[in-house]
MIZAPA-813569 format. One record per residue (C-alpha): residue in one letter; residue number from 1; x, y, z. Coordinates in steps of 0.5 Angstrom, whole numbers, plus 2048, in hexadecimal, padded with zeros to 3 digits. Example, Ala and Ser with C-alpha at 12.3 -4.5 7.8 and 13.67 -1.06 7.14 Angstrom:
# MIZAPA-813569
PT res n xx yy zz
PT a 1 819 7F7 810 $
PT s 2 81B 7FE 80E $
# end
This chain:
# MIZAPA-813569
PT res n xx yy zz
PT x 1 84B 7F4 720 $
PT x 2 848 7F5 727 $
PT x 3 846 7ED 728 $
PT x 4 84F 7EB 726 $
PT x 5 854 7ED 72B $
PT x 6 858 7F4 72A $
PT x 7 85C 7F3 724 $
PT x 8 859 7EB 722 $
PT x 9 858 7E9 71B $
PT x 10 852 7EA 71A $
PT x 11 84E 7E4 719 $
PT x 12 848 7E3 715 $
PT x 13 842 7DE 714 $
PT x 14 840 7DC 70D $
PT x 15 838 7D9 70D $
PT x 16 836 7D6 708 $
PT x 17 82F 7D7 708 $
PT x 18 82C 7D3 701 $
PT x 19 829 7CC 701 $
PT x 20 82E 7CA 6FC $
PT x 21 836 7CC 6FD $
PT x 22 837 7CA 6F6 $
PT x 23 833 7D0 6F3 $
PT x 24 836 7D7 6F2 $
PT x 25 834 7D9 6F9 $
PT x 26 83A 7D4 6FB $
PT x 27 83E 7D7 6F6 $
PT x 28 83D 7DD 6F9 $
PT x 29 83E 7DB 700 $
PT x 30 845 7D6 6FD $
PT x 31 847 7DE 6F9 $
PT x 32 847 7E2 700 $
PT x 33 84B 7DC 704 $
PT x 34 850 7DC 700 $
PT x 35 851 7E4 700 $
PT x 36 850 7E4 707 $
PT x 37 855 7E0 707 $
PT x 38 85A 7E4 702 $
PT x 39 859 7EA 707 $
PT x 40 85C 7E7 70D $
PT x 41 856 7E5 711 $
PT x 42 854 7DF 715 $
PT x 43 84D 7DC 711 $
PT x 44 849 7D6 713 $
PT x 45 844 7D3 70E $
PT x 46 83C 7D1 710 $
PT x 47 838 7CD 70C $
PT x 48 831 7CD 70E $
PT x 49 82F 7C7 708 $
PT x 50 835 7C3 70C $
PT x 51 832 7C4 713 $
PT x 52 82D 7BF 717 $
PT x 53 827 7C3 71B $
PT x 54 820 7C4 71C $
PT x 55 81F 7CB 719 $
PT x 56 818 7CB 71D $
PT x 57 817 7CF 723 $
PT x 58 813 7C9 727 $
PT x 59 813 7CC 72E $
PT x 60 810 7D3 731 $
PT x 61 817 7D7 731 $
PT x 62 81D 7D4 72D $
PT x 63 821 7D4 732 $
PT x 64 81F 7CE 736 $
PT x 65 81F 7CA 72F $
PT x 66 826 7C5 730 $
PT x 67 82B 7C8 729 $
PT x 68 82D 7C3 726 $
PT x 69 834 7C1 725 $
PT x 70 834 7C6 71E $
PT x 71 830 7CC 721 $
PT x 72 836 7CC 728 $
PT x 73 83B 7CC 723 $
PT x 74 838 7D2 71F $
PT x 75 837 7D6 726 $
PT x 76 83F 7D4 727 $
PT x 77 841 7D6 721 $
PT x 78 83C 7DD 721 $
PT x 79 83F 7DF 728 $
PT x 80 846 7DE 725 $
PT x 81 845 7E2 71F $
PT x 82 846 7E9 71D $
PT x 83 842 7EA 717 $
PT x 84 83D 7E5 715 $
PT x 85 83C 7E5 70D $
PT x 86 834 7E1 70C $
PT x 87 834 7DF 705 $
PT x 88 82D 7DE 702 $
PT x 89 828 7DE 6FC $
PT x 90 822 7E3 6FD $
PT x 91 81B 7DE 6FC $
PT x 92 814 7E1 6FD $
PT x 93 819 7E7 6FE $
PT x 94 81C 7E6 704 $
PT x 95 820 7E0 707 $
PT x 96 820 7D9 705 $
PT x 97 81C 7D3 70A $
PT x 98 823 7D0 70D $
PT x 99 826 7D7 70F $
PT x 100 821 7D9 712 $
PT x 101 81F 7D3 716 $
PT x 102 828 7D3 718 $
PT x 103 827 7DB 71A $
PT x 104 81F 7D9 71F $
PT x 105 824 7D3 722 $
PT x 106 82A 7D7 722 $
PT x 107 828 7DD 725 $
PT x 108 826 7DB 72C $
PT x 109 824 7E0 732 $
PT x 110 82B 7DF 736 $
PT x 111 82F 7DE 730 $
PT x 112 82D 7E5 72B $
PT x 113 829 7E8 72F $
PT x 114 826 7EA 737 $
PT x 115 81F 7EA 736 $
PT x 116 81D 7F0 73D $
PT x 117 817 7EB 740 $
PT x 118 813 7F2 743 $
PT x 119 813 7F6 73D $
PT x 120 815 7F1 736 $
PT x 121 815 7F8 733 $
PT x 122 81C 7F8 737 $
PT x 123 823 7F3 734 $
PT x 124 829 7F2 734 $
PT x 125 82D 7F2 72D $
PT x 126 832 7EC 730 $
PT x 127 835 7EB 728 $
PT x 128 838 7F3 729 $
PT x 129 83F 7F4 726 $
PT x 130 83E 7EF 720 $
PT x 131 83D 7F2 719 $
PT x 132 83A 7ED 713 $
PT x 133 83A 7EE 70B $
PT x 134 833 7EB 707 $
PT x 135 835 7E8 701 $
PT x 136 82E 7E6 6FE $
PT x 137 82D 7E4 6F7 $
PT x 138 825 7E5 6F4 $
PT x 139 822 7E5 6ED $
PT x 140 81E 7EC 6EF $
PT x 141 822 7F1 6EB $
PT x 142 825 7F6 6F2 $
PT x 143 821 7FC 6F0 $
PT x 144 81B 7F8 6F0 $
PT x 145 81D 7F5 6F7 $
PT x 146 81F 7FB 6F9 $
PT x 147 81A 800 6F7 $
PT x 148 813 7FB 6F6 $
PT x 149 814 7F6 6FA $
PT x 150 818 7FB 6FF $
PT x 151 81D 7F6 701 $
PT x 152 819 7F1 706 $
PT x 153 81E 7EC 707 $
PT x 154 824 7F1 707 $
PT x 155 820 7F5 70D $
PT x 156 81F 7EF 710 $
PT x 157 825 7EC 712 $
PT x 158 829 7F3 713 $
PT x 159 824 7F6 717 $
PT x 160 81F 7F1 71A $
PT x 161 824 7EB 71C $
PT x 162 82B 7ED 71B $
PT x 163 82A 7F4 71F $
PT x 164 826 7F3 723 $
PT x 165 82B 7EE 726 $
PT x 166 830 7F3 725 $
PT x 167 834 7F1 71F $
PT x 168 836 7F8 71B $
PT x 169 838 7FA 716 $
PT x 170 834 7F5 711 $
PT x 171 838 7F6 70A $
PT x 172 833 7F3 704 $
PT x 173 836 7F1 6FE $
PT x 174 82F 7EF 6F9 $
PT x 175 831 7EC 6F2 $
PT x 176 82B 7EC 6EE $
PT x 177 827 7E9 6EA $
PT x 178 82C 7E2 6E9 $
PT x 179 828 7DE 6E4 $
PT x 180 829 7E3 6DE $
PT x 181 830 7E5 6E1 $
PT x 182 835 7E2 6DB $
PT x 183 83C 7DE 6DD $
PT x 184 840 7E5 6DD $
PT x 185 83B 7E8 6E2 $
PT x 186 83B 7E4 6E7 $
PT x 187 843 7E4 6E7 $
PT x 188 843 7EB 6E7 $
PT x 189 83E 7E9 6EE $
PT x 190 842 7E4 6F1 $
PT x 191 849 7E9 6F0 $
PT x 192 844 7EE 6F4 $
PT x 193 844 7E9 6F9 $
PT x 194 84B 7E7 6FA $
PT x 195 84D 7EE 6FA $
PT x 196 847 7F0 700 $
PT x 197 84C 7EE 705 $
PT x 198 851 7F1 704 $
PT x 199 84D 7F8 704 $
PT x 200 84A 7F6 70B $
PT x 201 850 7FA 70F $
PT x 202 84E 800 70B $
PT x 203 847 7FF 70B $
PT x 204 847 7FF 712 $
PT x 205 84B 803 715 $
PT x 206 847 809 710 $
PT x 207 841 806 715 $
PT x 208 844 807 71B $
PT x 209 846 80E 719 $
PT x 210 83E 810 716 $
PT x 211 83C 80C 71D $
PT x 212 841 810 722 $
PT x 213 83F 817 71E $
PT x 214 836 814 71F $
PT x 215 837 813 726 $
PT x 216 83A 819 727 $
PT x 217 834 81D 723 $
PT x 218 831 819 727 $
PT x 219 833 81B 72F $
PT x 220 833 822 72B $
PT x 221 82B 821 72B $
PT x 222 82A 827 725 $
PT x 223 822 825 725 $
PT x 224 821 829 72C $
PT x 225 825 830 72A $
PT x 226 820 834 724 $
PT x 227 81B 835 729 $
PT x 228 822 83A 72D $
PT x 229 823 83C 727 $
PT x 230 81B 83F 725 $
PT x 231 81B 841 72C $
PT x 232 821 845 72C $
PT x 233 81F 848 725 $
PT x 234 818 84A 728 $
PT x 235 81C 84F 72D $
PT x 236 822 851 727 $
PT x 237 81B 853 723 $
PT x 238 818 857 728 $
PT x 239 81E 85B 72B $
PT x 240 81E 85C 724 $
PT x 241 817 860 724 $
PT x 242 81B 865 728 $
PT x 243 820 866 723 $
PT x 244 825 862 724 $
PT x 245 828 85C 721 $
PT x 246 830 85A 720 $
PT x 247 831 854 71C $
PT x 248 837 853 71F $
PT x 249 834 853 725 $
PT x 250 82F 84F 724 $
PT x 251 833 849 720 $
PT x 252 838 849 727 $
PT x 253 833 849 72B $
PT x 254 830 843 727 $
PT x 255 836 840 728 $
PT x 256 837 840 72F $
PT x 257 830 83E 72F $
PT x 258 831 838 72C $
PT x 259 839 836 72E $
PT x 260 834 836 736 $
PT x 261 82F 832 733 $
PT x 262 835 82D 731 $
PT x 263 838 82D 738 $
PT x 264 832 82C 73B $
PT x 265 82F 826 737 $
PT x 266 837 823 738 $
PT x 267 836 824 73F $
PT x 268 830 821 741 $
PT x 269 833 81B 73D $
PT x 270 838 81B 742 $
PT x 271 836 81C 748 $
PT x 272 82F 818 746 $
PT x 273 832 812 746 $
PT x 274 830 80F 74B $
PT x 275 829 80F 749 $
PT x 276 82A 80E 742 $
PT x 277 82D 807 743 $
PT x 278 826 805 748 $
PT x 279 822 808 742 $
PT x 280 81E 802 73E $
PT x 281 81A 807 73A $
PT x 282 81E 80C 737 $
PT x 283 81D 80F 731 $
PT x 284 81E 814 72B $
PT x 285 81B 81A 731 $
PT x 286 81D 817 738 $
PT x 287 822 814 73B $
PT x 288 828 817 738 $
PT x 289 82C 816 732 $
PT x 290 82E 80F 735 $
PT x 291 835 810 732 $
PT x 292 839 80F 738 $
PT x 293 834 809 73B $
PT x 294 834 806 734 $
PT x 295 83C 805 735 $
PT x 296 83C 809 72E $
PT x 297 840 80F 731 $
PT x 298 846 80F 736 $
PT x 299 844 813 73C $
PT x 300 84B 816 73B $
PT x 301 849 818 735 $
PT x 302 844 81B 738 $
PT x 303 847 81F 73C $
PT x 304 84B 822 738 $
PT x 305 846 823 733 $
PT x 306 842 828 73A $
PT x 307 849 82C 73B $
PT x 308 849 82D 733 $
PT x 309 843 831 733 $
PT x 310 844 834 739 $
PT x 311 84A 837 736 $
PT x 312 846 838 730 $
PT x 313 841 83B 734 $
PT x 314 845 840 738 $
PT x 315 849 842 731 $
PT x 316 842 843 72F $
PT x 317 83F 847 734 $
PT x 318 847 84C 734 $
PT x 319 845 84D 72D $
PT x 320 83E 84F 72E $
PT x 321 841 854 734 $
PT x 322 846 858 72E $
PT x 323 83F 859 729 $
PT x 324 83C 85B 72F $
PT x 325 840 860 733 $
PT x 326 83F 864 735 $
PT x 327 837 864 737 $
PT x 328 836 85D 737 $
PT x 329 838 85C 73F $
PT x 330 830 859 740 $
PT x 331 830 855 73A $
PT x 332 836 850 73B $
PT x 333 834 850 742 $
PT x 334 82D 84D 740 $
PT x 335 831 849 73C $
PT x 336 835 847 741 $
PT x 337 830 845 746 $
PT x 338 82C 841 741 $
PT x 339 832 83D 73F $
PT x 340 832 83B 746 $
PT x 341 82B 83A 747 $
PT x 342 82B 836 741 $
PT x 343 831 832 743 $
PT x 344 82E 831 74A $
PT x 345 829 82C 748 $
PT x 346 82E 827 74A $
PT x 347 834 82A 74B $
PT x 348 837 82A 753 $
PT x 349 835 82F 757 $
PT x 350 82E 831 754 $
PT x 351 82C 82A 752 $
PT x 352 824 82D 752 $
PT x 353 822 827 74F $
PT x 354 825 824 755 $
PT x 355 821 828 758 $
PT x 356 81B 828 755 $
PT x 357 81C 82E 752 $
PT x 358 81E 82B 74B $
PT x 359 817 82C 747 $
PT x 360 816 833 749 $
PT x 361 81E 835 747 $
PT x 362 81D 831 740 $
PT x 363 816 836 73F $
PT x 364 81A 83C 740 $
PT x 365 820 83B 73E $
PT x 366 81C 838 737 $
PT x 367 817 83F 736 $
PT x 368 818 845 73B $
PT x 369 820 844 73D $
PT x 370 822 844 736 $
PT x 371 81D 849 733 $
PT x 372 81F 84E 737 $
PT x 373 826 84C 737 $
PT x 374 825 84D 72F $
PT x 375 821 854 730 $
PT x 376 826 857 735 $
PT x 377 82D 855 732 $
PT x 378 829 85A 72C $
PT x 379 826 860 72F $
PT x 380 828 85F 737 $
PT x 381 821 861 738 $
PT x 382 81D 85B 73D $
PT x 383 817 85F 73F $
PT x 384 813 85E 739 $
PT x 385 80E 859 73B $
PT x 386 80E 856 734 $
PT x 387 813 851 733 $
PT x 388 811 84F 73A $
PT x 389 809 84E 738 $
PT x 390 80C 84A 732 $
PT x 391 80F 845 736 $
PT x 392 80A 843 73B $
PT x 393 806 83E 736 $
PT x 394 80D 83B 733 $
PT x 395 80F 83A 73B $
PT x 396 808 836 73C $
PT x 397 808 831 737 $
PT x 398 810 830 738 $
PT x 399 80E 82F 73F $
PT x 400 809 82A 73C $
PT x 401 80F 826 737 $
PT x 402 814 826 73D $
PT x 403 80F 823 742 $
PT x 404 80C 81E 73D $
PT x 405 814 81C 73C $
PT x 406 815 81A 742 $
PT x 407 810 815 743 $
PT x 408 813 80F 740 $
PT x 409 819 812 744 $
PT x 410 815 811 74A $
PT x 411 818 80A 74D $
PT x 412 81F 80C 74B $
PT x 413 81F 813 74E $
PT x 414 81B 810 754 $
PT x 415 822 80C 756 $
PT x 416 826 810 756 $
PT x 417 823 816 759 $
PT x 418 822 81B 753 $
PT x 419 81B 81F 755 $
PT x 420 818 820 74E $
PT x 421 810 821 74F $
PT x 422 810 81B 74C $
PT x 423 813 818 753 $
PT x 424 810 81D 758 $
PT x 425 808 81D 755 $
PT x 426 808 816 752 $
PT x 427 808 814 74C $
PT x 428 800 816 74C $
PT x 429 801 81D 74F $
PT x 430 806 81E 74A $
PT x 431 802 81C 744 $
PT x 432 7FB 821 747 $
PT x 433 801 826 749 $
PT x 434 803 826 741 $
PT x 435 7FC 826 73F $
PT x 436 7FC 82C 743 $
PT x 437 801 830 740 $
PT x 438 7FF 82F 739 $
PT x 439 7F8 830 73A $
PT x 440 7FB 838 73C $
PT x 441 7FF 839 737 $
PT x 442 7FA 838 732 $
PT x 443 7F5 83D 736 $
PT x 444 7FB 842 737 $
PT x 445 7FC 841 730 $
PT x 446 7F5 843 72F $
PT x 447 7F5 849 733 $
PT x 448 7FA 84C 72F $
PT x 449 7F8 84B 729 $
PT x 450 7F1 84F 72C $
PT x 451 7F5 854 72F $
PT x 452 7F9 856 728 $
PT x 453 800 854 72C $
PT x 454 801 84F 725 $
PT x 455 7FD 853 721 $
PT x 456 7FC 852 719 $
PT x 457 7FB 84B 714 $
PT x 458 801 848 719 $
PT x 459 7FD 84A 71F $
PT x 460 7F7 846 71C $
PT x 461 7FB 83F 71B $
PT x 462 7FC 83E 723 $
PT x 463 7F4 83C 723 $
PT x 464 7F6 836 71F $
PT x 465 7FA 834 725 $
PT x 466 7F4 833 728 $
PT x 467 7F2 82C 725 $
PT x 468 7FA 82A 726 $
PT x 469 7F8 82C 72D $
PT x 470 7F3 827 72D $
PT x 471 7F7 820 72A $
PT x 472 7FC 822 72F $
PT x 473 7F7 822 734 $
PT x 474 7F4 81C 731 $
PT x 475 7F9 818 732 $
PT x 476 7FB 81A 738 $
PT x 477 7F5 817 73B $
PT x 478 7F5 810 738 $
PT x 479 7FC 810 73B $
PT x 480 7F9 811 741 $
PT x 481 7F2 80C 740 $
PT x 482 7F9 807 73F $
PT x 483 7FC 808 746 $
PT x 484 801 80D 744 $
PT x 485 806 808 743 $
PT x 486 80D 809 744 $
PT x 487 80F 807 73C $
PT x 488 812 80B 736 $
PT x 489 80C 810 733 $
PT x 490 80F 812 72D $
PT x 491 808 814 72A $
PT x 492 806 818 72F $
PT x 493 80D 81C 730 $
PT x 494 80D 81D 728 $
PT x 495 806 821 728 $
PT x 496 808 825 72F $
PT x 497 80E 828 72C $
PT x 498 80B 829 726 $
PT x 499 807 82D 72A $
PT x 500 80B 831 72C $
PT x 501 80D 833 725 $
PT x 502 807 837 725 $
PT x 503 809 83C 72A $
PT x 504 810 83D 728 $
PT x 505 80E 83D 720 $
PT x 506 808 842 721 $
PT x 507 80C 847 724 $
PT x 508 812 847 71F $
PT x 509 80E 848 71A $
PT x 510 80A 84E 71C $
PT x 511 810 851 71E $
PT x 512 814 84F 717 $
# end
């Protein structure tokens, strides 16, 4: 457990949340102490009928109310603790009165967590490293609890106060309804409660493997890799109107496509660290996976985790070179070339987003570059002008997406030199530059369907992009009627890359 030195008994904090330690809450919290104990650990037992304090924050911030001797010594023994077990009933479905004035007093600004004076969208989880368990005893049946009242005092506590000062995994144990239960189940109960502490170990080695492999899934970034995929399939599909398709071909081709776009993202997050640490706003769409930022990743791991799919993506492209011979010669050079392009974002020399290059490269890697990459390696012919009509829209609003993206980005990337547009217009330029993009890729998706280029029912379906043209436009607006903040836009980043959707889908669907 993070919060005890390497290879320390684990120490435990056993609350008492009830009014009254005679009730069967204190049973349940006297049956855990005693397997806590049975399994080796070191316990401490917290009765909050015993303690003597205001549980009324009578002061603007918690922080600048004296603890009384009582609260000082539950903040030294929360500080000391590995895992913390609250044990509690749910009244009125959440927490009883003497708990939750103990929490509004004990978890102080300074103590639980950093509160960012500039942007309270921003804190510092202090309480990192610790775990807890909720023993909560209701006369609610649990389906009820769970299904109609949607667990309002379970979610409070686990999300709302526990993880927001950094204390997970949360363990809850519910043991309902109490009133009813006869004298055999509450022993069955209470023989649940000694045995929860032996099962800890377990219960959280099993957590840190399910969250080591998210944080992996998460530097991996998988949500950004289907639109490769749909503009590589455009180009196969087209190649195919000659004639040509190979399965293999195309199968090997996709991935050493998606091994590219693997090393790619796991780049960036290396060689973005810098801006990444300074980022206050980062999100589901910028700012990185924060993996490595976060310390949920080693950089040595990551490291290794670049020279694997390097090595990976090298045998990929050996193999595409053997279904290719003898005439793929073009093919598995404009592999090779979108492979460094790609990669080239941030990896050294290139660096075009350094440069200032970064949204052009994301555009084309994500439409022209990967079409006529998944068209070549099929025919071997690059002169046939419709994949290349076919990329344009889907270059422009990906131009839109990845500008947009970068502006809560701005003041991070500014620091440290990294020349998105963002960075060299503004964030205004940036946004009007973004409007832009979007306005003409739903007018040259327009005109293709009018010069028959997407043709039939699928064709037709483009003009229903033209009012998602509009709420992106919309919304790109009021963020400037605001000031253009430097914050997180998730909502604006979720219409422009649905958006783009349009340009990628309608074209798949007229050449499947």
């Amino acid at each position: 457990m993070a919060a005890s030195t390497e290879g320390a008994t684990p120490r435990i904090l056993v609350i008492l949340g009830h009014p009254r330690v005679g009730s069967f809450c204190g049973a349940l919290a006297s049956a855990y102490e005693a397997g806590a104990r049975a399994a080796g650990f070191e316990v401490e037992r917290f009765d909050l009928a015993g303690l003597t304090f205001d549980p009324h924050v009578r002061l603007p911030s918690p922080r600048d109310q004296a603890l009384e001797p009582d609260l000082a010594r539950a903040q030294a023994l929360i500080q000391w603790a590995d895992h913390l077990v609250f044990v509690y009933p749910a009244w009125w479905g959440t927490l009883p009165a003497l708990l939750k004035g103990f929490l509004d007093r004990v978890l102080t600004p300074g103590f639980a967590f950093a509160a960012d004076e500039e942007d309270p969208a921003n804190w510092t989880k202090l309480l990192k490293g610790r775990s807890a368990h909720l023993l909560v005893t209701m006369d609610t049946p649990s389906w009820v609890y769970r299904l109609i009242y949607r667990q309002p005092g379970h979610q409070a506590m686990r999300r709302a106060t526990l993880g927001f000062c950094g204390v997970a995994p949360t363990f809850i144990s519910t043991f309902a309804p109490v009133k009813p239960a006869t004298e055999e189940a509450r022993a069955r109960w209470l023989d649940q409660a000694r045995a929860e502490a032996a099962r800890l170990p377990g219960r959280l080695h099993r957590h840190a493997l399910l969250h080591r492999a998210g944080a992996w899934l998460r530097l991996l970034r998988l949500q950004f890799y289907p639109m490769a995929w749909v503009a590589y399939t455009i180009g196969a599909l087209a190649a195919a109107r000659h004639g040509s398709f190979s399965h293999p071909v195309y199968w090997l081709g996709y991935l050493c496509l998606f091994l590219m776009e693997a090393l790619t993202v796991v780049s960036n997050e290396w060689f973005d660290q810098d801006t990444d640490r300074l980022n206050r706003h980062a999100g589901p769409f910028n700012g990185g996976s924060r993996v490595l930022a976060d310390g949920e990743l080693g950089p040595g791991s990551v490291r290794r985790a670049m020279a694997g799919l390097a090595l990976a993506l090298g045998a990929g492209l050996a193999a595409l070179s053997a279904a290719l011979a003898p005439s793929g010669g073009p093919g598995l050079a404009a592999m090779i070339a979108l492979a460094a392009l790609a990669a080239g974002y941030t990896v050294p020399p290139l660096k075009l987003v350094y440069r200032g290059l970064g949204e052009l490269d994301v555009g084309l890697t994500h439409s022209f570059a990967a079409i006529f990459v998944g068209g070549l390696l099929q025919s071997g012919i690059w002169r046939d002008p419709f994949p290349w009509l076919m990329g344009l829209p889907l270059f422009l609003a990906t131009l839109s997406a990845i500008t947009l993206s970068a502006l809560p980005d701005h003041e991070a990337d500014g620091a440290v030199a990294k020349r998105t547009l963002a960075v060299l217009l503004g964030r205004r330029g940036a946004a009007w530059a973004a409007l832009g993009f979007a306005v003409a890729a739903a007018a040259c998706g327009v005109a293709w369907q009018q010069w028959g280029l997407f043709g039939g029912t699928s064709g037709l379906v483009v003009y229903l992009a033209i009012p998602h043209a509009l709420l992106l436009v919309r919304a790109i607006l009021r963020y400037l009627r605001r000031g253009a903040p430097c914050e997180r836009i998730d909502g604006l980043m979720a219409l422009a890359l649905t958006y783009l959707l349009w340009f990628g889908i309608i074209p798949l669907a007229h050449l499947s």
